[in-house]
N, C-alpha and C positions, 0 to 999 in steps of 0.2 A: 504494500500500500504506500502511496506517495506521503512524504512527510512535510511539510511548511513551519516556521516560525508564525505566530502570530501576525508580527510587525509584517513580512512578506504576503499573507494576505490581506490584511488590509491597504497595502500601498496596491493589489490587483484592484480591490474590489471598488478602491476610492477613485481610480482610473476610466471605470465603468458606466456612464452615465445610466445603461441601465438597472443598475442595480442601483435603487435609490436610497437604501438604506440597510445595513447591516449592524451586530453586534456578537462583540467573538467574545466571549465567557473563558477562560483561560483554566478557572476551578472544576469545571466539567466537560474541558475538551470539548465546548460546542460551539456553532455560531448559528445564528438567526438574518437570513437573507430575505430582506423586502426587493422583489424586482418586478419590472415589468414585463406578465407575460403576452402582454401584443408582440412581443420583441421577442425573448426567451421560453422559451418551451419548458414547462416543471419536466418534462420525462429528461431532461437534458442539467439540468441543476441538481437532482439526482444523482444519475450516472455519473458528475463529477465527483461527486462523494461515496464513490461506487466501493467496495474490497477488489474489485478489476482493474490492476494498472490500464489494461487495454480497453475499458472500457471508459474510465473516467480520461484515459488520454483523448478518446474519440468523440466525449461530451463538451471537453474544452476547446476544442477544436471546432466544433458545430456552434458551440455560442462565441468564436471570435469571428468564423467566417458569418455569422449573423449579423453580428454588432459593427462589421466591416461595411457588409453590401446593405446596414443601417443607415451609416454614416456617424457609428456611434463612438467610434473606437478612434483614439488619440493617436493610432500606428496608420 
């Protein structure tokens, strides 16, 4: 399973216009994602958080090519 620092997701997720608000809890390994699904797909916010390296690599990759041909994405 992929590992992250805290601080390293929140600089993705503050980069994100669609994701309009988050909160990562550090005391119980969680976080709370508010985004928008006109834009992002829940089956795809998921599977980032998958136990499948290959599947959560295949969700993050489906919501940058989204956020891309959005015109959401600062890349």
């Amino acid at each position: 399973m992929l590992s992250y620092k805290s601080t390293d997701v929140e600089k993705i997720l503050a980069n994100m216009p669609a994701f309009k608000n988050y909160k990562i809890k550090n005391s119980t390994n969680s976080i709370v994602i508010e985004y928008d699904a006109s834009v992002i797909r829940p089956e795809w916010i998921n599977a980032m958080f998958s136990e499948s390296d290959t599947e959560a690599k295949k969700a993050c990759y489906e919501v940058a090519r989204q956020l891309k041909s959005e015109g959401l994405s600062n890349e």
